[in-house]
C-alpha positions in Angstrom: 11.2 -9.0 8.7 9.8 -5.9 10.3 6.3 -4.9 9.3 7.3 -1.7 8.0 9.5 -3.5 5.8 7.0 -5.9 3.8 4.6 -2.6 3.6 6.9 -0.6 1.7 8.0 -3.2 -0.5 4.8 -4.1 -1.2 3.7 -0.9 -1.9 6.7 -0.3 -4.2 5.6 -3.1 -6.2 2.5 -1.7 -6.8 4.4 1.6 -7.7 6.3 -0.4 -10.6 3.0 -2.3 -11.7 1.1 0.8 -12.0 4.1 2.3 -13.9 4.7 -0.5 -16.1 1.2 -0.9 -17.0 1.5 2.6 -18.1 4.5 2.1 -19.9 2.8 -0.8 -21.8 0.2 1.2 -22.7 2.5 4.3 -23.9 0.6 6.3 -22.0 2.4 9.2 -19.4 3.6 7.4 -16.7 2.9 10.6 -14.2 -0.2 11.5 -15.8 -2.5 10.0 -12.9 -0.9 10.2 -9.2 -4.6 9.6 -7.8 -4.0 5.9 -9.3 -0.4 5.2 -8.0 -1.7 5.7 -4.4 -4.8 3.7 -5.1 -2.7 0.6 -6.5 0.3 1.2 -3.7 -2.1 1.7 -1.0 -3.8 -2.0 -1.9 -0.6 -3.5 -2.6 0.7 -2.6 1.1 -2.4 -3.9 2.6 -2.0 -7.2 0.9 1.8 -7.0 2.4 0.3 -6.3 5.8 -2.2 -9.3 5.8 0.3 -11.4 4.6 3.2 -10.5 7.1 0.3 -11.3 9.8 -0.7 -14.8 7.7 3.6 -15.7 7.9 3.6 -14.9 11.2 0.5 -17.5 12.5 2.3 -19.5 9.8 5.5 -20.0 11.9 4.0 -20.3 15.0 1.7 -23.1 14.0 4.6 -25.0 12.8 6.1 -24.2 15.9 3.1 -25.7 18.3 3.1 -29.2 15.4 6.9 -29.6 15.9 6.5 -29.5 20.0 3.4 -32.1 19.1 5.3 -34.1 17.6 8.4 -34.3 19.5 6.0 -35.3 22.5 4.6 -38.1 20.4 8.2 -39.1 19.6 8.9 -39.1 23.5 5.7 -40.8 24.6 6.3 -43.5 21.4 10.1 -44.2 22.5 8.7 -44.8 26.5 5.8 -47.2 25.2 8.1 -49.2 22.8 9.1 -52.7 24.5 12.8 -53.3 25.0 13.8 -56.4 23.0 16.9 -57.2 24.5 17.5 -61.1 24.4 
């Protein structure tokens, strides 16, 4: 998923949080545009830092699945044959 991507999305949801709060409160739900920024602004930084945290996410699993396939390999070479 593209940066750009999990930004805006993020960002919209902080556009629908900040409307439906407003909506729960019966208040105008254009009367502050100041605030929608604010809230879409910090919802769009969360989605940045979290695209980055996904991203060392997968390539830590990445660098324990080579581990561990090297374990596997050096395991099966140490194992004694049991033939007869």
């Amino acid at each position: 998923m593209a940066v750009a991507t999990t930004v805006l999305g993020y960002a919209g949801l902080g556009f629908l949080t900040r409307c439906y709060a407003l909506g729960i409160q019966k208040r105008n739900v254009l009367e502050n545009l100041g605030g929608h920024a604010m809230l879409m602004t910090v919802f769009g930084a969360a989605g940045y830092y979290l695209h980055g945290v996904e991203g060392r996410q997968a390539e830590l699993i990445q660098q324990k699945k080579e581990q561990i396939l090297k374990n596997r390999q050096r395991m099966a070479g140490e194992a004694p044959q049991d033939d007869a």
